[in-house]
VEXTORPA-55039 format. One record per residue (C-alpha): residue in one letter; z, x, y; residue number from 1. Coordinates in Angstrom, 2 decimals. Layout:
<rotis>
> resn / up / east / north / resi
> a / Z / X / Y / NUM $
...
</rotis>
This chain:
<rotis>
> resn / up / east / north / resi
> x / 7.31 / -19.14 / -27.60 / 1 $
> x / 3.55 / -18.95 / -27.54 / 2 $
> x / 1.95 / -18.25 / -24.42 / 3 $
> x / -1.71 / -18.55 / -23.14 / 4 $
> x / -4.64 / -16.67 / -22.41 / 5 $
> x / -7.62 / -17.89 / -20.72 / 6 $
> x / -10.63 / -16.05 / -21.19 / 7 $
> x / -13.30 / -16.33 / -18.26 / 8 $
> x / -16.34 / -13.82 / -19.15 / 9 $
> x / -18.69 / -14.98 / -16.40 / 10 $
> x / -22.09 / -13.59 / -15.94 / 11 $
> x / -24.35 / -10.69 / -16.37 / 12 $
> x / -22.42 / -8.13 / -18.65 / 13 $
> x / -19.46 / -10.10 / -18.44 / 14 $
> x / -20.04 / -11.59 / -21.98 / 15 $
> x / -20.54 / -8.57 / -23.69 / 16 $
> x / -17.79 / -6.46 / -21.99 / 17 $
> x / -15.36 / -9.22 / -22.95 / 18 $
> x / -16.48 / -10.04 / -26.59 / 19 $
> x / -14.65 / -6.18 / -26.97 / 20 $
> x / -11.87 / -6.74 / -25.14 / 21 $
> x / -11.24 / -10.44 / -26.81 / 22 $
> x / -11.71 / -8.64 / -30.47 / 23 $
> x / -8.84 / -5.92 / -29.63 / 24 $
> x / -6.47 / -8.84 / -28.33 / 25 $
> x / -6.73 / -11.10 / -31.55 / 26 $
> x / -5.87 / -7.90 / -33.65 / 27 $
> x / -3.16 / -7.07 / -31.53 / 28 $
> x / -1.83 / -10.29 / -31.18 / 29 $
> x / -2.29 / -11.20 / -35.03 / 30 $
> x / -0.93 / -7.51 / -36.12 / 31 $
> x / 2.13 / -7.91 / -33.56 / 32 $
> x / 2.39 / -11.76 / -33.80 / 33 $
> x / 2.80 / -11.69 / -30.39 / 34 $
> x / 1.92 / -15.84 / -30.55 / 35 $
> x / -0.91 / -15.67 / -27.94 / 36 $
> x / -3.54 / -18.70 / -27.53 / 37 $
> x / -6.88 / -18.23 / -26.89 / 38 $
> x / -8.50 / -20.44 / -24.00 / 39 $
> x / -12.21 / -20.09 / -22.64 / 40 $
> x / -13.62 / -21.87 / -19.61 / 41 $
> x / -16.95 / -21.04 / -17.59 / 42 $
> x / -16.93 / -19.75 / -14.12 / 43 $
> x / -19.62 / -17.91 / -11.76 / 44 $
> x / -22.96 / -18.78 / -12.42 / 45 $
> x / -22.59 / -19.68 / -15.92 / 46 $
> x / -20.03 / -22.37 / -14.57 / 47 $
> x / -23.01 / -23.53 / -11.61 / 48 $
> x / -26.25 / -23.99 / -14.74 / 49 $
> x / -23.43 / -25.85 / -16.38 / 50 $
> x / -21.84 / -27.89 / -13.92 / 51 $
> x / -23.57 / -27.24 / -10.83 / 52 $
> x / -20.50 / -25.18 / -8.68 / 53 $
> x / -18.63 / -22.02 / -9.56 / 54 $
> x / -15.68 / -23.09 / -10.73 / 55 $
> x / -14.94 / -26.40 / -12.25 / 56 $
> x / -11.73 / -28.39 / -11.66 / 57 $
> x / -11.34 / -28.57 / -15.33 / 58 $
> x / -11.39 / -24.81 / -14.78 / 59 $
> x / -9.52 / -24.62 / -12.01 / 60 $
> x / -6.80 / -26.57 / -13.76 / 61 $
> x / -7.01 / -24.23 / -17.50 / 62 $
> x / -6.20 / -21.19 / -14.85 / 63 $
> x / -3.20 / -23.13 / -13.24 / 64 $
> x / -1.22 / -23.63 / -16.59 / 65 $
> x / -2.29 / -19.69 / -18.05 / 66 $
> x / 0.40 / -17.55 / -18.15 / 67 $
> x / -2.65 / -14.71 / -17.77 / 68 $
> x / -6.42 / -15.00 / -17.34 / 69 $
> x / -8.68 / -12.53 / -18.42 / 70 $
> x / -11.82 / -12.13 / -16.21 / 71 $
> x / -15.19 / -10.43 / -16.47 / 72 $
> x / -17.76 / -10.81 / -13.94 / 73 $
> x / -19.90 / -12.79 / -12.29 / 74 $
> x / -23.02 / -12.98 / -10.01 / 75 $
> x / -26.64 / -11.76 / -10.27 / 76 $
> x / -30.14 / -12.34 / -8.22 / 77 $
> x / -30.52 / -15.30 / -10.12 / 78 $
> x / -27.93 / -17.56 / -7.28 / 79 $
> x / -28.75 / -15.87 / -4.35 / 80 $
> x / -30.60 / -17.79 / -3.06 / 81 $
> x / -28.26 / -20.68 / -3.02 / 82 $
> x / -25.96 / -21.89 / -0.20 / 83 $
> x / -23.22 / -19.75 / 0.18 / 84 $
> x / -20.69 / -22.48 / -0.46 / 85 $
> x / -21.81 / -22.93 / -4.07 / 86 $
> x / -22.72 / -19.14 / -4.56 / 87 $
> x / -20.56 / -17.78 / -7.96 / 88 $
> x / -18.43 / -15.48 / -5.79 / 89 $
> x / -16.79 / -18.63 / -4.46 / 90 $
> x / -15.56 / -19.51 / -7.78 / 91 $
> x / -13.82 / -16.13 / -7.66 / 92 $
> x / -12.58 / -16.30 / -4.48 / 93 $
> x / -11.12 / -19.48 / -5.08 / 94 $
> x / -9.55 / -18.49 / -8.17 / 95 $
> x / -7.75 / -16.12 / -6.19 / 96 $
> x / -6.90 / -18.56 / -3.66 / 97 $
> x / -5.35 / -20.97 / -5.46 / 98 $
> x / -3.47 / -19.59 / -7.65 / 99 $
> x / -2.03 / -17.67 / -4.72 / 100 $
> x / -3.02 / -13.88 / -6.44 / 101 $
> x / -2.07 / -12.02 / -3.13 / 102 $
> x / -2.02 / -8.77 / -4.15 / 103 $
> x / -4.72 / -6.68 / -6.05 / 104 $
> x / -3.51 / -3.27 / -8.36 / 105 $
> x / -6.40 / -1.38 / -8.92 / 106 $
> x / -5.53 / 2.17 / -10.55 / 107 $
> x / -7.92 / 5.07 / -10.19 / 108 $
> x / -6.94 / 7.50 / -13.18 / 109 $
> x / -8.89 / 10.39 / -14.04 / 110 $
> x / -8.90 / 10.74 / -17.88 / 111 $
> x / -8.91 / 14.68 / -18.54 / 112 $
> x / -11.84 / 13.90 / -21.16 / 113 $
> x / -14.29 / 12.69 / -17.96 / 114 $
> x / -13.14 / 15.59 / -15.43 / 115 $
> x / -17.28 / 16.77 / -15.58 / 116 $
> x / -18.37 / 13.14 / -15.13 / 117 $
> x / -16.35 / 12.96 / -11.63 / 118 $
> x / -18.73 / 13.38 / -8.58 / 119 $
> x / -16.64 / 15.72 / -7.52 / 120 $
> x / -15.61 / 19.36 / -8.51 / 121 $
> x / -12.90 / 19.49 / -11.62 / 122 $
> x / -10.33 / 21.36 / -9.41 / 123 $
> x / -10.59 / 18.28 / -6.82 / 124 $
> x / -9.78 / 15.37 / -9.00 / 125 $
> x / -8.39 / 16.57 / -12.35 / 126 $
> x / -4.75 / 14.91 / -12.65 / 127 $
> x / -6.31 / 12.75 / -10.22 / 128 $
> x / -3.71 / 9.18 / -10.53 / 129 $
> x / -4.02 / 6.77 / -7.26 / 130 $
> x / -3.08 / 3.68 / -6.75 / 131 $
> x / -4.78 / 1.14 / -4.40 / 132 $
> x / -2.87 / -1.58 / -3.41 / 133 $
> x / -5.27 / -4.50 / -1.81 / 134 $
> x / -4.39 / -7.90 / -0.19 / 135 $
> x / -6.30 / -10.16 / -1.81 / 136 $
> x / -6.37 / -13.93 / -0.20 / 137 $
> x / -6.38 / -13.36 / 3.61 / 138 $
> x / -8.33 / -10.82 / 5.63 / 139 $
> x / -11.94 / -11.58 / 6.76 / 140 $
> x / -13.15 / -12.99 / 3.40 / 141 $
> x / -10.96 / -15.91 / 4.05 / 142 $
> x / -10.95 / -16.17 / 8.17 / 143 $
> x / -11.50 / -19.39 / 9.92 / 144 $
> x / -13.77 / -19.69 / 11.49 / 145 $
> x / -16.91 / -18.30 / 10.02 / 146 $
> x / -20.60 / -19.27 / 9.71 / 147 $
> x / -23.66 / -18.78 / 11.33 / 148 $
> x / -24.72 / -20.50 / 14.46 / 149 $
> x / -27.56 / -21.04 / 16.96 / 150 $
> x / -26.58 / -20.00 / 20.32 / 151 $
> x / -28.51 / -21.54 / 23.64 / 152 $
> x / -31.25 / -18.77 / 24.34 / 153 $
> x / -32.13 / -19.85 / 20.23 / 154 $
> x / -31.17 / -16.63 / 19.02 / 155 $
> x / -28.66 / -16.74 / 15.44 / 156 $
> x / -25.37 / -15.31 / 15.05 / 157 $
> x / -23.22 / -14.67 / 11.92 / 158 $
> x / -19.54 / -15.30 / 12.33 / 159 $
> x / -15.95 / -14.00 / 11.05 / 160 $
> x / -12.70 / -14.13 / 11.27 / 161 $
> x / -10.51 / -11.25 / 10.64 / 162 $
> x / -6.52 / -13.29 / 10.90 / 163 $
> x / -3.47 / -12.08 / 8.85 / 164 $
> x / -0.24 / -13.59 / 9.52 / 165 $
> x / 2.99 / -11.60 / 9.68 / 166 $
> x / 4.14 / -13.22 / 6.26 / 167 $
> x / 1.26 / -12.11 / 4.73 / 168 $
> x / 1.49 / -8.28 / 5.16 / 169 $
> x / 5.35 / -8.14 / 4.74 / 170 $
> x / 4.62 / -10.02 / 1.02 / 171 $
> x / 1.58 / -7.37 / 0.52 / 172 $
> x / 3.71 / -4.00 / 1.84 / 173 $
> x / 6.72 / -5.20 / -0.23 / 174 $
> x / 4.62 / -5.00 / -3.36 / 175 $
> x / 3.22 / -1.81 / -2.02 / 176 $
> x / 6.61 / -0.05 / -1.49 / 177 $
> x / 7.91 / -1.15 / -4.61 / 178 $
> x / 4.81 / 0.44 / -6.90 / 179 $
> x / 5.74 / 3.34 / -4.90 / 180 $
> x / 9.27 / 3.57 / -5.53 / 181 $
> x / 7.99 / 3.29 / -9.10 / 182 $
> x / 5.58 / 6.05 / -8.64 / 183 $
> x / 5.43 / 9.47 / -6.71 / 184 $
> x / 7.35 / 7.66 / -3.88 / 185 $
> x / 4.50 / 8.05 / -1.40 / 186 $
> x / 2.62 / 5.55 / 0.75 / 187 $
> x / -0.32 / 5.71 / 2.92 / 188 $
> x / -0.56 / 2.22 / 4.97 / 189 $
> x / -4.42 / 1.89 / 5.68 / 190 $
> x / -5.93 / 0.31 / 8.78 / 191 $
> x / -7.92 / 0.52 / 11.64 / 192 $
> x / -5.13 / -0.15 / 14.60 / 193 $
> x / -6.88 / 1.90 / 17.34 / 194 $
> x / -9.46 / -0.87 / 17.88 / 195 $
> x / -8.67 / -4.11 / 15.92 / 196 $
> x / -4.95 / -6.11 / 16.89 / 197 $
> x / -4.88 / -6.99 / 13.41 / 198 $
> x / -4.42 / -3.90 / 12.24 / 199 $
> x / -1.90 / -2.72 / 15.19 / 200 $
> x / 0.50 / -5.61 / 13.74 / 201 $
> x / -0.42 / -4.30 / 10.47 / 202 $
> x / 1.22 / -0.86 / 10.90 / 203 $
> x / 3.89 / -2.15 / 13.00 / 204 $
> x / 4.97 / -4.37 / 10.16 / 205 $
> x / 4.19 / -1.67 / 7.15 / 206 $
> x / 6.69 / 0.80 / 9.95 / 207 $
> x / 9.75 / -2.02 / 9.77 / 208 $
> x / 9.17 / -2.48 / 5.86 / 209 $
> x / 9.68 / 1.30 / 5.20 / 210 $
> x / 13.39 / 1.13 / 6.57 / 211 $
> x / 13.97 / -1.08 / 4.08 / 212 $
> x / 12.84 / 1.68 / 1.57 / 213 $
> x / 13.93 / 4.87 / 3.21 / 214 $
> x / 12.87 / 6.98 / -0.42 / 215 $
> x / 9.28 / 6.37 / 0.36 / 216 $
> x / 7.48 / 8.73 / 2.43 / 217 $
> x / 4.91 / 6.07 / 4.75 / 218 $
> x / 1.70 / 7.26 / 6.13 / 219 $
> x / -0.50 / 5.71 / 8.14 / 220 $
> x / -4.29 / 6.82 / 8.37 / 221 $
> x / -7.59 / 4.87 / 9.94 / 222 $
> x / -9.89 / 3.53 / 7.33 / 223 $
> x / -12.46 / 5.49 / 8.24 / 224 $
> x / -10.46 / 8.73 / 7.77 / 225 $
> x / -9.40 / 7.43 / 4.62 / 226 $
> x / -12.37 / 7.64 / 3.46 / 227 $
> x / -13.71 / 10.86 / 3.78 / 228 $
> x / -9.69 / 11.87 / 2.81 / 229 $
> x / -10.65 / 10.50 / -0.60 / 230 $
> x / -13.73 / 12.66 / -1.15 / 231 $
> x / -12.43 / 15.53 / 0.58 / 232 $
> x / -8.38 / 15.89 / -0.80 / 233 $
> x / -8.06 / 12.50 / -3.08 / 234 $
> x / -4.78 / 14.39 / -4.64 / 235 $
> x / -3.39 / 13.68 / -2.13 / 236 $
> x / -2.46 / 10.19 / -2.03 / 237 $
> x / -0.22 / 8.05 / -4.59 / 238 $
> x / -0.41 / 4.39 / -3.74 / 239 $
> x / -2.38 / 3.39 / -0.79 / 240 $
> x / -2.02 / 0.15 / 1.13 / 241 $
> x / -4.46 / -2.19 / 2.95 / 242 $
> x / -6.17 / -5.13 / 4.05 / 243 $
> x / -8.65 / -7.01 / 1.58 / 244 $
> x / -12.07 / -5.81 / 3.15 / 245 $
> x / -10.91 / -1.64 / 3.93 / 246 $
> x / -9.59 / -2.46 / -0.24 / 247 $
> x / -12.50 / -3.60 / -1.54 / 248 $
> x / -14.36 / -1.01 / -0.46 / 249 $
> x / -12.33 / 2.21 / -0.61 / 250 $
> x / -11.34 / 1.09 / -4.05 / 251 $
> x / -15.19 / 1.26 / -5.38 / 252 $
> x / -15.51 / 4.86 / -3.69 / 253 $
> x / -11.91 / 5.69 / -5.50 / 254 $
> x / -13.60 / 4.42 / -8.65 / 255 $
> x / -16.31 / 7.13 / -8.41 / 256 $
> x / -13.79 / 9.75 / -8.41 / 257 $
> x / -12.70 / 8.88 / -11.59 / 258 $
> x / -16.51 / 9.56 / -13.78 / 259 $
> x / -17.11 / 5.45 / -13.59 / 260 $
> x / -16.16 / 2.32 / -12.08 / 261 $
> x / -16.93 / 0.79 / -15.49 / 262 $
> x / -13.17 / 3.01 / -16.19 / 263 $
> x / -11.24 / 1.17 / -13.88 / 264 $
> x / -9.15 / -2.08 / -14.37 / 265 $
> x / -7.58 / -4.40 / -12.06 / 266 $
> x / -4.74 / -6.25 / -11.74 / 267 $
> x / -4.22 / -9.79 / -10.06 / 268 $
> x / -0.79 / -10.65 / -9.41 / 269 $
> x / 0.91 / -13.70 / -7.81 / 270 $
> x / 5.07 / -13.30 / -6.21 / 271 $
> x / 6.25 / -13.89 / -10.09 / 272 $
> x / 3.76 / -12.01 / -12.12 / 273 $
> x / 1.31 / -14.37 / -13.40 / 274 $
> x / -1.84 / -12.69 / -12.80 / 275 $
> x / -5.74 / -12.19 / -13.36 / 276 $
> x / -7.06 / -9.25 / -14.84 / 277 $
> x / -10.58 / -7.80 / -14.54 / 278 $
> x / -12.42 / -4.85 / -14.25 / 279 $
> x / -13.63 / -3.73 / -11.11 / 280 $
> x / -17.34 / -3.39 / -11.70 / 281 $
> x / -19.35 / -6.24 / -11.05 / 282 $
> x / -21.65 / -8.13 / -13.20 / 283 $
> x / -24.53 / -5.38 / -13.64 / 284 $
> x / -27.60 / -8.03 / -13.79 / 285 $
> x / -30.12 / -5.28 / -15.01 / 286 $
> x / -28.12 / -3.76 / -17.65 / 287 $
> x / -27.02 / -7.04 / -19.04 / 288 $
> x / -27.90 / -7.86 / -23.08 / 289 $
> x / -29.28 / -3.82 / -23.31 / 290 $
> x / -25.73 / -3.12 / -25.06 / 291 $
> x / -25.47 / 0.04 / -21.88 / 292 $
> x / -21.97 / -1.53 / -20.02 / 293 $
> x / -18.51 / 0.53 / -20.59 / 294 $
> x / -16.03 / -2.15 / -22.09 / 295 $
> x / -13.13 / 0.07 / -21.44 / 296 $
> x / -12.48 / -1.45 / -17.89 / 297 $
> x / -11.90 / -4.62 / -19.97 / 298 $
> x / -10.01 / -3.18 / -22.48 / 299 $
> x / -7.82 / -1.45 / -19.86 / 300 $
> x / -7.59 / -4.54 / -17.61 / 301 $
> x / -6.44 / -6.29 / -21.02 / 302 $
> x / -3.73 / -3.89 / -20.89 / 303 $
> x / -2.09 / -4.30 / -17.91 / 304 $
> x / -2.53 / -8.36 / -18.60 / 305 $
> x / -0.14 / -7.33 / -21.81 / 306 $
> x / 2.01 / -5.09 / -19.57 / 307 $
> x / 2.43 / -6.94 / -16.55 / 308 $
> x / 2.19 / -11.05 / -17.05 / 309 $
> x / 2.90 / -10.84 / -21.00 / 310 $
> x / 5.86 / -8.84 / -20.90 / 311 $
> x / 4.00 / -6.75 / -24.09 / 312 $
> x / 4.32 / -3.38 / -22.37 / 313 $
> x / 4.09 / -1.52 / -25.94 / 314 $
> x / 1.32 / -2.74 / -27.01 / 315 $
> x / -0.21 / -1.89 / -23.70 / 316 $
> x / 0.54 / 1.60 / -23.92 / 317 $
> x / -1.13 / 1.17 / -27.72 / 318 $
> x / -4.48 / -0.15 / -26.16 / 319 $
> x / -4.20 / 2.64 / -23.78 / 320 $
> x / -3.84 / 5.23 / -26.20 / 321 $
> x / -6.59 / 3.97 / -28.28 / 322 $
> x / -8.81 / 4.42 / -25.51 / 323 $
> x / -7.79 / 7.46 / -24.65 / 324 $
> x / -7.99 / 8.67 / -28.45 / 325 $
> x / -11.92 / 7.29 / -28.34 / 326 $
> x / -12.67 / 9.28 / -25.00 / 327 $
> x / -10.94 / 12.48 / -27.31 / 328 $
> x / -13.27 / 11.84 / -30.20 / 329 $
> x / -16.11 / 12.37 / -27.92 / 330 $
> x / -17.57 / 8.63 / -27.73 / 331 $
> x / -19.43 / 7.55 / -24.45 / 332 $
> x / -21.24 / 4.76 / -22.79 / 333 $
> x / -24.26 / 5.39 / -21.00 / 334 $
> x / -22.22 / 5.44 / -17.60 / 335 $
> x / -20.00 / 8.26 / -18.58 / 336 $
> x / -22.49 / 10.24 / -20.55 / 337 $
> x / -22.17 / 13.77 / -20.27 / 338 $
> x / -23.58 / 16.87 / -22.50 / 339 $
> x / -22.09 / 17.19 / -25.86 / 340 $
> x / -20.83 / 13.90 / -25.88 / 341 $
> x / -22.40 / 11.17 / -28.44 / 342 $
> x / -23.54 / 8.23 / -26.64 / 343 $
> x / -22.57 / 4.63 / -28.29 / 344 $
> x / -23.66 / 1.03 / -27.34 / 345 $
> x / -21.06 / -1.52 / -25.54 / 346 $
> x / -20.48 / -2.76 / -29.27 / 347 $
> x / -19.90 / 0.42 / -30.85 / 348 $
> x / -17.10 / 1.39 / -28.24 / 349 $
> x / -15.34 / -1.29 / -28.41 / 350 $
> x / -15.58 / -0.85 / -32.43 / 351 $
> x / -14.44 / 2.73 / -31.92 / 352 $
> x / -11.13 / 0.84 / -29.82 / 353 $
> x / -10.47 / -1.30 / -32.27 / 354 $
> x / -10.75 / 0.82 / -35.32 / 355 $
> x / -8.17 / 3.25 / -33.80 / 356 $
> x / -5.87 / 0.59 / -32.26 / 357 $
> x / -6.29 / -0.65 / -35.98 / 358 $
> x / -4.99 / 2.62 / -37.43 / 359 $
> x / -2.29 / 2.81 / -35.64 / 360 $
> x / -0.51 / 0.00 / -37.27 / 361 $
</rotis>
């Protein structure tokens, strides 16, 4: 039985990064005959020059019936200075929405071959393997109500709403506890609970889950301290847990660790599985066309699409192994660019990729 892949590249890089990743997937999918179909559909701001708004309902609808979607990015200066409303992160965020893709898997790996690209020191991140587990459609990005308003003396005030329901964070630790019981049995429940109520029912909720998996060792640690924990000791946590704002941004400082965000895939994921898979950089506007972005997020994020909403978890492991075979041979994107290393366009990577998931046949 066939199943289908829509392929949203978005803006900026977005195009480029996923021409790579879409060239490894038809060889795979053609070598394998794993029976995959190929869909494409506009979103961002290529979706509002088109169509005026982010995300079509002819779009909308393509995602619905998927069983994966494969995502790039999207954004630049070029719609900022639209309404929010119609602004190409809405297309995103309704994306996510909609489809009801709760909770957000973004691994931060450190491949052995990029310890001296790390900000840090070697001995702090190599073997460095976290995972950040992020809720994805509540939280302040989705809070009602929001806006800005004029108040009486004249003066303007921005507006939001930071709500979570108790259904909500049970659905988000359950999928937490179970990557850990999967992992290094460890969990570190993020939040801020000594000042927002939010976050107190947070950890009282992420405290009840853990009887329910008494294997797991649960932390709890403020977001702030989190933080600076990540710089200062990030060996020390396995899968971390939190709220869609602390995730968003702990999981770009996490990326850092690692040599590049332009390394690090994400993963989607609805209560069955079906998911949407992108990197976790962003659209890179003034790189865009100059043939300088990493692909490899793609290529990873391809990876777990095969792996977790395919049901191909061999040929994930191949795409992963071809990647890390290229990072072995010495080949690096601008990004990740170190002394001694031989520096390759976007297109020549992904070439490298594909010629070794090719010989591996």
């Amino acid at each position: 039985m066939s199943k289908n892949v829509l392929i949203m590249a978005g803006d900026g890089i977005g195009p480029e990064i996923m021409a790579q990743a879409e060239a490894v997937l038809r060889f795979v999918n053609e070598d394998e005959g794993l029976g995959l179909e190929f869909e494409h559909a506009l979103v961002g701001g290529a979706s509002i020059d088109a169509a005026g708004v982010p995300l079509t309902e002819d779009a909308l609808a393509l995602a619905k019936s998927a069983d994966a979607i494969l995502f790039g990015a999207i954004g630049g200066p070029k719609w900022e200075s639209l309404e929010i409303a119609i602004r190409p992160e809405k297309g995103l965020l309704r994306l996510r929405s909609e489809l009801e893709l709760f909770g957000n898997l973004r691994p931060a790996m450190l491949y052995p071959q990029l310890a001296s690209a790390s900000s840090l020191k070697p001995e702090l991140v190599s073997g460095l393997d976290i995972l950040i587990v992020r809720e994805l459609t509540g939280g302040i990005y989705f809070g009602q109500p929001r806006g800005i308003r004029t108040l009486e003396n004249g003066e303007r005030q921005g507006y939001n709403t930071y709500v979570y329901s108790e259904s909500e964070i049970i659905r988000i630790g359950r999928m937490a506890f179970e990557a850990a019981m999967k992992r290094g049995k460890k969990l570190c429940s993020v939040d801020k609970a000594n000042v927002l109520e939010v976050t107190e029912l947070w950890r009282e909720i992420m405290t009840d889950l853990s009887k329910e998996y008494p294997e797991v060792e649960l932390s709890h640690m403020y977001v702030d301290n989190a933080a600076m924990q990540l710089i200062r000791a990030p060996k020390q946590f396995d899968v971390m847990v939190t709220g869609n704002m602390f995730g968003d941004i702990l999981s770009d400082a996490a990326a850092m660790l690692t040599g590049s965000i332009g390394m690090l895939p994400s993963a989607s994921l609805d209560k069955d599985n079906k998911g949407m898979y992108e990197p976790c950089h962003g659209s890179a506007p003034d790189i865009a066309g100059k043939g300088l972005a990493n692909p490899l997020a793609t290529i990873l994020s391809a990876a777990m699409m095969l792996r977790y909403s395919l049901g191909y978890g061999a040929t994930a492991d191949r795409l992963e192994a071809a990647v890390s075979k290229v990072l072995d041979l010495g080949y690096r994107t601008a990004d990740i660019c170190t002394d001694g290393s031989q520096k390759v366009s976007t297109a020549q990577m992904g070439e490298a990729v594909l010629n070794t998931v090719k010989s591996s046949s």
